[in-house]
C-alpha positions as CSV (number, residue, x, y, z in Angstrom):
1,X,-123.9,181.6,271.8
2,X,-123.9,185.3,271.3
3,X,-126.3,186.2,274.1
4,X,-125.8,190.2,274.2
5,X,-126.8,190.0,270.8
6,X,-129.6,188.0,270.7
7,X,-130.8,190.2,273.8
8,X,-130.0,193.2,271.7
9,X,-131.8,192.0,268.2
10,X,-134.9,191.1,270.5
11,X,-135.1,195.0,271.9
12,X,-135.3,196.2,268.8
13,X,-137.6,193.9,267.9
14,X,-139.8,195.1,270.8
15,X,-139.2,198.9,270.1
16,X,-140.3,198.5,266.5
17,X,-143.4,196.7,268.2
18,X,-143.9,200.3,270.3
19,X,-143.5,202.1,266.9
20,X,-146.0,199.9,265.2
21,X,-148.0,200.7,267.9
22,X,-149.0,204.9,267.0
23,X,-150.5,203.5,264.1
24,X,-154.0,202.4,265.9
25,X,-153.6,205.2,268.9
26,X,-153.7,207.5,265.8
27,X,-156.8,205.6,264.8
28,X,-158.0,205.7,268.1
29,X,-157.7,209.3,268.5
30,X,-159.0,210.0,265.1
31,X,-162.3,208.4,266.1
32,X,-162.0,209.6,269.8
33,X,-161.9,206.6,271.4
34,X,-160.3,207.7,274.9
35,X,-160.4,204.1,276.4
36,X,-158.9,202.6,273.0
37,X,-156.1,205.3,272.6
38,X,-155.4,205.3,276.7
39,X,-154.8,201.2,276.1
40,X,-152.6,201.8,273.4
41,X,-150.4,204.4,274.7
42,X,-149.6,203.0,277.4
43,X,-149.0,199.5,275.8
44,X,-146.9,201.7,273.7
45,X,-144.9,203.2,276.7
46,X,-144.2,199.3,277.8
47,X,-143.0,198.1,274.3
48,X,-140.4,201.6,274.2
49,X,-139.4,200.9,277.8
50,X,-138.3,197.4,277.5
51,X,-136.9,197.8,274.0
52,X,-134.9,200.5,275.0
53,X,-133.6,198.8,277.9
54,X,-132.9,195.9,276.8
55,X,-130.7,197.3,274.0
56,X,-128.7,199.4,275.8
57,X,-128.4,196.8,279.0
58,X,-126.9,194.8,276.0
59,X,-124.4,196.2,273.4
60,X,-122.9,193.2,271.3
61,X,-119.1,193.0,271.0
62,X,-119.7,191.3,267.6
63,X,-123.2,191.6,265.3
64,X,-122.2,187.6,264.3
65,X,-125.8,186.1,263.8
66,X,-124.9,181.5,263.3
67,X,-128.4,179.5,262.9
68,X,-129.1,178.8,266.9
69,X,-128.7,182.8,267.6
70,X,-131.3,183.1,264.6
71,X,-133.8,180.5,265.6
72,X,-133.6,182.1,269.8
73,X,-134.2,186.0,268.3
74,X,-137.3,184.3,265.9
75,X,-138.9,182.7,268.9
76,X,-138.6,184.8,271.6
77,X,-139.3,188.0,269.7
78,X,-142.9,186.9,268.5
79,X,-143.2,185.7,272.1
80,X,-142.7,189.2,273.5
81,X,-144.5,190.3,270.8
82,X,-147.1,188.5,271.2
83,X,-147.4,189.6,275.2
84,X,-147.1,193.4,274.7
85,X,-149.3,193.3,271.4
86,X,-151.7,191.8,274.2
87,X,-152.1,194.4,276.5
88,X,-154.4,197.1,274.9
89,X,-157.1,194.7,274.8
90,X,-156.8,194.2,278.3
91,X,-156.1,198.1,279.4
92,X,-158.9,198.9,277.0
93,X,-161.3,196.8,279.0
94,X,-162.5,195.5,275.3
95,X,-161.2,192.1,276.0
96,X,-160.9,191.9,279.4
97,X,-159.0,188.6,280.3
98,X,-155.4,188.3,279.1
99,X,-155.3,184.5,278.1
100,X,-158.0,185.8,275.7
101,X,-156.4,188.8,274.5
102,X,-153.2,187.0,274.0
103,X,-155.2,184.4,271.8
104,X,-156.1,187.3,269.8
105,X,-153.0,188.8,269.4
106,X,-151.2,185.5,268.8
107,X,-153.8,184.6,266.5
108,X,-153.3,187.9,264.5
109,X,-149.4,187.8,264.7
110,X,-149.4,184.5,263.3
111,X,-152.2,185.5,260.7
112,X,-154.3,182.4,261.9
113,X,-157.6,184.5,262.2
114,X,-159.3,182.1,265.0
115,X,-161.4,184.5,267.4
116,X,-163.0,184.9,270.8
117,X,-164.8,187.2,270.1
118,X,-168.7,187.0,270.0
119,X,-169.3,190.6,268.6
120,X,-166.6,192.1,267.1
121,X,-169.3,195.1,266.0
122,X,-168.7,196.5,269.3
123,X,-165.2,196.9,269.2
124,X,-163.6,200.7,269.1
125,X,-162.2,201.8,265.2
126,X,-158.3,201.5,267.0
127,X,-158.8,198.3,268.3
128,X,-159.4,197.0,265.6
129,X,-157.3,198.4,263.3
130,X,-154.4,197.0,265.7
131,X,-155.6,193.7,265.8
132,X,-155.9,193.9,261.5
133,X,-153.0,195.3,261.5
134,X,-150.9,192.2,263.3
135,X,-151.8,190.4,260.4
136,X,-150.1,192.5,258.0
137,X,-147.3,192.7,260.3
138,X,-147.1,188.8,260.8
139,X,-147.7,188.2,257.5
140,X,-144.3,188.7,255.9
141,X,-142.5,188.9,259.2
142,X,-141.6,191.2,261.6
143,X,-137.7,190.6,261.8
144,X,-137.9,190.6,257.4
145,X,-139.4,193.8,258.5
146,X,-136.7,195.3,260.3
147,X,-134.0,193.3,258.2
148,X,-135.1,196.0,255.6
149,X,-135.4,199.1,258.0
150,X,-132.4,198.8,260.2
151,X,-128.8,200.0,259.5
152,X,-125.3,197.7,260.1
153,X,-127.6,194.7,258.7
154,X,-125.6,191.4,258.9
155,X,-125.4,189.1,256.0
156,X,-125.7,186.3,258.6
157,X,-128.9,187.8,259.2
158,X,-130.5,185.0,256.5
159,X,-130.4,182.9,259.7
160,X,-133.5,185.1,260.7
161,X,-134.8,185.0,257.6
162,X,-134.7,181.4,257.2
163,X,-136.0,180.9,261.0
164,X,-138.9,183.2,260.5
165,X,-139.9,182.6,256.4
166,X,-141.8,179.0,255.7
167,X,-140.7,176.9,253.7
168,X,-138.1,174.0,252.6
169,X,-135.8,176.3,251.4
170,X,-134.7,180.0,251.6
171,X,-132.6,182.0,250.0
172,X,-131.6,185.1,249.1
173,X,-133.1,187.0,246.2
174,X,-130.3,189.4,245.8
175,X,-126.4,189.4,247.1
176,X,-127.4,191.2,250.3
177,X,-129.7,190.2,253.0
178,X,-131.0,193.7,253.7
179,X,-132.1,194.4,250.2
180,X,-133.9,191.2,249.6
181,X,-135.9,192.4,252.7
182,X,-136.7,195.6,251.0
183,X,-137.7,194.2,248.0
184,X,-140.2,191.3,249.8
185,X,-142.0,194.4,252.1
186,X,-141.7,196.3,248.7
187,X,-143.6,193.8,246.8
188,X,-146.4,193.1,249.9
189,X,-147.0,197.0,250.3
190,X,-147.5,197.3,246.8
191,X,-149.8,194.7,246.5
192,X,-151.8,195.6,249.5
193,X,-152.3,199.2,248.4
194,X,-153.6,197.7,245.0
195,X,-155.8,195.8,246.9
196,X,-157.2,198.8,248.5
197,X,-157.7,201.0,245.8
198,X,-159.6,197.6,243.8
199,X,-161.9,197.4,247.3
200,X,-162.7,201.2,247.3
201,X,-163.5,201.4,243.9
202,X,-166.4,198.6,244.8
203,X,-167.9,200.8,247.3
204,X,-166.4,199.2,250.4
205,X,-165.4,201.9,253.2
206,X,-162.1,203.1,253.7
207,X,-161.0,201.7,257.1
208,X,-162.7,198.2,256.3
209,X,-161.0,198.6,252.5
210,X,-157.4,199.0,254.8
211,X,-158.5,195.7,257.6
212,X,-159.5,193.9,254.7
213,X,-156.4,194.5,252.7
214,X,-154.5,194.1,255.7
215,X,-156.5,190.4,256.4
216,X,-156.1,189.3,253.2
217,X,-152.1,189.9,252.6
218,X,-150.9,188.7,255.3
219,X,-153.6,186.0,254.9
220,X,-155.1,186.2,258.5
221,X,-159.0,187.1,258.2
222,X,-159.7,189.1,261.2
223,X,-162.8,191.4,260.2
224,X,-165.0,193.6,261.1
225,X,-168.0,192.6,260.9
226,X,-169.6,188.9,262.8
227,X,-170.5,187.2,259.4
228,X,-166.7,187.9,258.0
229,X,-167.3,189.0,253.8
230,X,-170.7,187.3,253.5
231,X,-172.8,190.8,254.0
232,X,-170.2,192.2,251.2
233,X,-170.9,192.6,247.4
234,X,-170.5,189.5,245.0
235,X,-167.5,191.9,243.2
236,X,-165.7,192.4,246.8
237,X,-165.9,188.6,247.4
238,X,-164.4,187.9,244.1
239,X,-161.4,190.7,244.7
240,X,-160.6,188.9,247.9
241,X,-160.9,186.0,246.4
242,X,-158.1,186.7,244.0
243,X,-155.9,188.7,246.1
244,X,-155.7,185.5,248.8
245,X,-154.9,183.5,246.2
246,X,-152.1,186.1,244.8
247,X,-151.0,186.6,248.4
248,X,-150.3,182.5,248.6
249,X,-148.2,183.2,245.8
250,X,-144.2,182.5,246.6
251,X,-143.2,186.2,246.4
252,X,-139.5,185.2,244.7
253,X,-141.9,184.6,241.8
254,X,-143.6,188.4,241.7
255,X,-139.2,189.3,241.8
256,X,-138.5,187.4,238.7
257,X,-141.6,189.0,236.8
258,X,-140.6,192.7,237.9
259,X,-137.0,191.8,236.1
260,X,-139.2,190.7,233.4
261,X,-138.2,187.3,233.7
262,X,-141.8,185.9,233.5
263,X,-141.2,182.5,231.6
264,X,-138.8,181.3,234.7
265,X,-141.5,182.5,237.1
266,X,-144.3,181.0,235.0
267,X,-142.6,177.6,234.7
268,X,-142.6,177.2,238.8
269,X,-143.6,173.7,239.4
270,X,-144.7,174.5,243.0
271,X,-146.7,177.6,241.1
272,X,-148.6,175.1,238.9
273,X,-149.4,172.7,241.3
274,X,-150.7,175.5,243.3
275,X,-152.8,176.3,240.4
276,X,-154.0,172.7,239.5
277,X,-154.9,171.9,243.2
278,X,-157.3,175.0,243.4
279,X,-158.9,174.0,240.0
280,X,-159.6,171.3,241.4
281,X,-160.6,171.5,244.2
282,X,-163.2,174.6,243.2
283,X,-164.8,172.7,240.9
284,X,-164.8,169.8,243.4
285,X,-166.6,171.7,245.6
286,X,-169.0,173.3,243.1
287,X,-170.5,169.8,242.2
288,X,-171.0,169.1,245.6
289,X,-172.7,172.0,246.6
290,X,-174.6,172.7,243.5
291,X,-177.9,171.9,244.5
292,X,-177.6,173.9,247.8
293,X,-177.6,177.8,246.0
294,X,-180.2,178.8,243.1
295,X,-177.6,179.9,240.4
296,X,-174.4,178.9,238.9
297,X,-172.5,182.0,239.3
298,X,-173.1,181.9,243.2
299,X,-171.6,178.1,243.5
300,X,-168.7,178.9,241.9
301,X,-168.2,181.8,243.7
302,X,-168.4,180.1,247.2
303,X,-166.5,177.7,246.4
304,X,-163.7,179.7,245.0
305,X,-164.0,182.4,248.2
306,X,-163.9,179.2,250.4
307,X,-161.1,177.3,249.0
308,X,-158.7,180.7,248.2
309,X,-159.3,181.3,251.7
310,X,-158.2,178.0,253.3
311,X,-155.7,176.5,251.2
312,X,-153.9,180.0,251.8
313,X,-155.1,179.7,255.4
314,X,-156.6,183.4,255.1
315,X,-159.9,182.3,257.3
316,X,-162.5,184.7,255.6
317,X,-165.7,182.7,254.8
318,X,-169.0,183.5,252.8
319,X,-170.7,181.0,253.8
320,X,-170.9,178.3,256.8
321,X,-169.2,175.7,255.1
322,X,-170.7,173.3,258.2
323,X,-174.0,172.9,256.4
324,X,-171.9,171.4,253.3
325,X,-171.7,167.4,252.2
326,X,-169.3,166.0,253.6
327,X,-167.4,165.6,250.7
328,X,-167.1,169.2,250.2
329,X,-165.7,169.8,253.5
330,X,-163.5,166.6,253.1
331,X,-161.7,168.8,250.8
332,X,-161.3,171.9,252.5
333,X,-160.1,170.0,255.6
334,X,-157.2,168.6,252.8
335,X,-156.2,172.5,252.1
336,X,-156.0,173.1,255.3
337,X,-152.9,170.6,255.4
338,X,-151.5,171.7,252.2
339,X,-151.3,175.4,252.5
340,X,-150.1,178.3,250.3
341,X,-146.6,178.2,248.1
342,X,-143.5,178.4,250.5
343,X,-142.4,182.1,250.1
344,X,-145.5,183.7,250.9
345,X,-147.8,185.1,253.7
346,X,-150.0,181.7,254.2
347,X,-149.5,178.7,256.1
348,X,-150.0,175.2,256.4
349,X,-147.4,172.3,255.3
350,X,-146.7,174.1,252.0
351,X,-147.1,172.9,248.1
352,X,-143.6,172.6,247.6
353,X,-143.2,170.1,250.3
354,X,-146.1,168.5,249.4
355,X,-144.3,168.3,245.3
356,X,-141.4,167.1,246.9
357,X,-142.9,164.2,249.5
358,X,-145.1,163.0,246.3
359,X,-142.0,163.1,244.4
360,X,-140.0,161.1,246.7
361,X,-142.6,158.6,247.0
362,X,-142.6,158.0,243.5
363,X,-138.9,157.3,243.8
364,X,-138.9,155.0,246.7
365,X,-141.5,153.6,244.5
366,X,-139.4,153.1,241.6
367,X,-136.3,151.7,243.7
368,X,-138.3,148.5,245.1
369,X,-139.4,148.0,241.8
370,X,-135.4,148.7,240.5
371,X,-132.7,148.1,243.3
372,X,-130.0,149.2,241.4
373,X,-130.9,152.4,240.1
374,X,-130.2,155.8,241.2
375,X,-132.1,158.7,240.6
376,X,-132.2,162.3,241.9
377,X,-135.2,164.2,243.0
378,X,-135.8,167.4,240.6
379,X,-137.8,170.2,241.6
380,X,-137.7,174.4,240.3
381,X,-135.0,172.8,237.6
382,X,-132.5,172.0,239.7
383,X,-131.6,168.2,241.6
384,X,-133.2,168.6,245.2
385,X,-129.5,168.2,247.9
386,X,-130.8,164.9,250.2
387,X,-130.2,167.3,252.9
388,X,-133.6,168.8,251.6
389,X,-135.4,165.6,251.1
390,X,-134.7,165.0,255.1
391,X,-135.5,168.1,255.7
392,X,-139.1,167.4,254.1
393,X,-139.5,164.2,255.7
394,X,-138.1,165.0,259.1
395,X,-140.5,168.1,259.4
396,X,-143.3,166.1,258.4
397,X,-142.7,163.5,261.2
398,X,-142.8,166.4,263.9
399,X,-145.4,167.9,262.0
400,X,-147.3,164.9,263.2
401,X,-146.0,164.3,266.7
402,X,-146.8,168.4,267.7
403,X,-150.3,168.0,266.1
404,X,-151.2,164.7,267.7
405,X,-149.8,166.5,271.1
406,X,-151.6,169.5,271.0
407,X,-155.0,167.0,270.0
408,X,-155.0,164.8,272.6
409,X,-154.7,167.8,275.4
410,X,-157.6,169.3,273.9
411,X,-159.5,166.1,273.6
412,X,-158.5,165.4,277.3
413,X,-159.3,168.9,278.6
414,X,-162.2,170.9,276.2
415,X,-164.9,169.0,276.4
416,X,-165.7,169.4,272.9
417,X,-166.7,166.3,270.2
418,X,-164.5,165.0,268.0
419,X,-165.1,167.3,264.7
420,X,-164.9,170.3,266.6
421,X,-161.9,169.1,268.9
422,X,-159.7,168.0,265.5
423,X,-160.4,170.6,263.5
424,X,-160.2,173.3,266.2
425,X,-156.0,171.6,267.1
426,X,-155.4,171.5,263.2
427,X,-156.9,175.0,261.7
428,X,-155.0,177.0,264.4
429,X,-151.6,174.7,264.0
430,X,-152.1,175.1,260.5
431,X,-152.7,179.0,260.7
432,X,-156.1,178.7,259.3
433,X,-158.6,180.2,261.0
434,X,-162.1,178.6,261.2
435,X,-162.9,174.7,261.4
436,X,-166.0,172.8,261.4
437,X,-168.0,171.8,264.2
438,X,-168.3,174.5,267.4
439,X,-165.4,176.6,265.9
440,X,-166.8,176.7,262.3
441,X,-167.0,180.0,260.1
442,X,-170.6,180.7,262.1
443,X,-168.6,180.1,266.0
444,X,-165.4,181.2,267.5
445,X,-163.5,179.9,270.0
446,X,-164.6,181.7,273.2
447,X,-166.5,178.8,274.8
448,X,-163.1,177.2,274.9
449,X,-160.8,176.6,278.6
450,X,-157.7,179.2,279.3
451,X,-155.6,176.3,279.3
452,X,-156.9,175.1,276.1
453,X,-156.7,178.7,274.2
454,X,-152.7,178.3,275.9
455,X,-152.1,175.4,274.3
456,X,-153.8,176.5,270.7
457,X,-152.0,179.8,271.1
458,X,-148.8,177.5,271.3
459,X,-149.7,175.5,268.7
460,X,-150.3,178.7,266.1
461,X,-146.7,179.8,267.2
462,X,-145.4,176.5,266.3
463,X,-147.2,176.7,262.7
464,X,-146.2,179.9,261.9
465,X,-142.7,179.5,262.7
466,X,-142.3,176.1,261.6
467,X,-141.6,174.2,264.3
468,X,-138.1,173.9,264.8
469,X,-137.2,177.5,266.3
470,X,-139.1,177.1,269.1
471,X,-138.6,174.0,269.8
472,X,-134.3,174.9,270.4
473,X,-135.7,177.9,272.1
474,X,-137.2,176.0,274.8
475,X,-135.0,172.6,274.4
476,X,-132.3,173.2,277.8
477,X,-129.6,171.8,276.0
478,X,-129.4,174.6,273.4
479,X,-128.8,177.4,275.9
480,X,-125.7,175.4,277.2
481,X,-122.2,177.1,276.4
């Protein structure tokens, strides 16, 4: 295992984070925020130091990335991440615990959007735009990031890439690594700037237009204001409305349209199954929740804010989704497991793998019924390798095992029923945001234990990567020799 340069890959990973970091002290000192900026800065100063040192204390004697360096550099650079991006809260005195402010920044690196905060009002302008800003950061990635930005890229850097992206399957979009990175962070500032300019031209302030934007690409949700979008105009709610469901888009997709091949991209099965599950599962809401609002054009409008935002786990709400019939809230808890399109910024267990466990059913299916025959799993036009299909079917198992784990600590140690105790272990696993119960789109999670918000904060890194990367970061057999 190449050690010096997984050491290495990680300090710049954490000097980036420093970089990132004059963004919101610029913010801070725009709005003269002297506690804010002080915070910052000297967070700042921590994320240079260490970066710095730990890439010179470690000069490679050969950039060769294989898949276990890949999966160690993922996990324990959104780790230290995670830790530094912590500490202006804390210096700040805005939140002044660190478990809680490392919830919050875990929560916004991993663009889950679950909160402890009970007034987020009272937070300083660069605060805020920092902890918005981790979303956008998170969203695509922060190593796809500096895949894009750094020089003496290695094409065995798609072991990153395929550590840190979601999904079954990833590949590259073009022959080298560092330009596929350029043209995903290409395609995700583009559409966040359109974003803006579609919020500012419906009266919503600049800074909220940017946090918003910023919440909505990387499909997050952090705010600023308590009630999340509900205060905003009916045309705001419906521009984040489409832009969440855009931003669960696979992003290979908005590639194959810019070299105008649109049919391909339009024939994406995962794409229309994406589609057909939000149809759905609007209009299955809307007929439950019909008799609740006095017009029409305000059901269907809540019901397509509230399922864009969870089946792309962005977390934004319009409305407490609590007070709904059960049915209605059967079916958002359902997005919550599916997800967005493997690809893009949202989470969850992803429509493609959903396609391709549905498909494989149906052929298990058809084998009892046929012994004899043998047929291949299809899927994007191409026969799915049974290295994929066990792929699929090995992640859901510990899918299931890491959920059920992270459950039963919370049920043992919070305190909290059943519905708010579920949902609270599978919207933050699942990147979501809010759940029902004590931690619906009305509550936050402040009331819950340090040890509790540890193990939630664990369980959002293990949803946003995936799993598997930190589990060989923290299994003792991988760092053997």
């Amino acid at each position: 295992m190449n050690r010096r340069m997984i050491l290495n890959t990680v300090g710049k990973m954490v000097l980036a984070e420093g970089l990132f970091l004059l963004l919101p002290a610029s913010v801070a000192l725009i709005y003269n925020e002297p506690s804010g900026l002080i915070g910052l800065l000297i967070a700042m100063a921590v994320a240079l130091g260490l970066g710095g040192l730990m890439m010179t204390a470690s000069k490679p004697k050969t950039d060769v990335i294989y898949a276990k360096e890949g999966f160690f550099i993922v996990s324990a650079s959104w780790i230290l991440l995670s830790l530094i991006g912590a500490l202006p809260f804390v210096l700040s005195g805005e939140i002044p615990n660190y478990i809680d402010a490392l919830f919050e920044t875990v929560s916004g690196f991993t663009t889950t959007g679950a909160s402890i905060l009970t007034n987020v009002e009272s937070m300083s302008h660069g605060l805020l735009f920092w902890r918005s800003f981790t979303h956008w950061i998170g969203g695509m990635g922060v190593l796809v990031f500096a895949m894009a930005i750094l020089p003496n890229v290695s094409e065995r850097s798609i072991h990153i890439m395929r550590a840190e992206m979601p999904g079954p399957v990833i590949g590259k979009l073009v022959p080298r690594i560092k330009d596929t990175a350029k043209i995903l962070y290409l395609i995700y500032i583009v559409l966040t700037f359109v974003q803006i300019v579609f919020l500012l031209a419906g009266g919503m302030p600049l800074f909220d237009s940017v946090l918003h934007a910023f919440g909505t690409a990387g499909t997050g949700g952090f705010g600023v204001k308590a009630d999340s979008i509900t205060s905003y105009s009916p045309y705001l709610q419906w521009v984040i409305t489409v832009f969440m469901l855009i931003f669960g888009i696979n992003f290979n997709l908005y590639y194959l349209i810019l070299i105008r091949r649109a049919k391909t991209a339009f024939k994406s099965r995962e794409l229309w199954a994406y589609g057909i599950i939000v149809a759905a599962a609007i209009l299955g809401v809307a007929v439950s929740i019909r008799s609740q609002y006095p017009t029409l054009e305000e059901t269907v409008r809540l019901s397509a804010f509230q399922v864009s935002s969870i089946i792309t786990t962005t977390g934004y709400a319009t409305a407490d989704f609590n007070l709904w019939p059960s049915f209605a809230k059967g079916i958002l808890i359902l997005l919550m497991f599916v997800g967005g399109c493997a690809g893009s910024t949202a989470g969850g267990f992803k429509v493609s793998r959903v396609v391709i466990l549905f498909k494989q059913i149906r052929r298990e299916v058809q084998h009892m019924l046929h012994p004899r025959s043998v047929k291949s799993l299809r899927f994007e036009g191409h026969s799915l390798e049974e290295q994929t299909i066990r792929g699929v079917l090995s992640y859901l198992s510990i899918y299931l095992v890491c959920f059920g784990a992270i459950f039963l600590v919370l049920s043992a140690e919070s305190g909290f029923d059943f519905e708010t105790t579920f949902t609270a272990s599978f919207t933050c696993f699942n990147n979501v945001g809010p759940g029902l119960g004590g931690v619906g789109p009305a509550s936050n999670f402040a009331a819950f234990s340090p040890l509790s918000k540890l193990v939630l904060s664990g369980g959002m890194l293990l949803g946003r990567l995936e799993i598997f990367p930190l589990i060989i970061f923290f299994s003792p057999s991988a760092w053997r020799k």
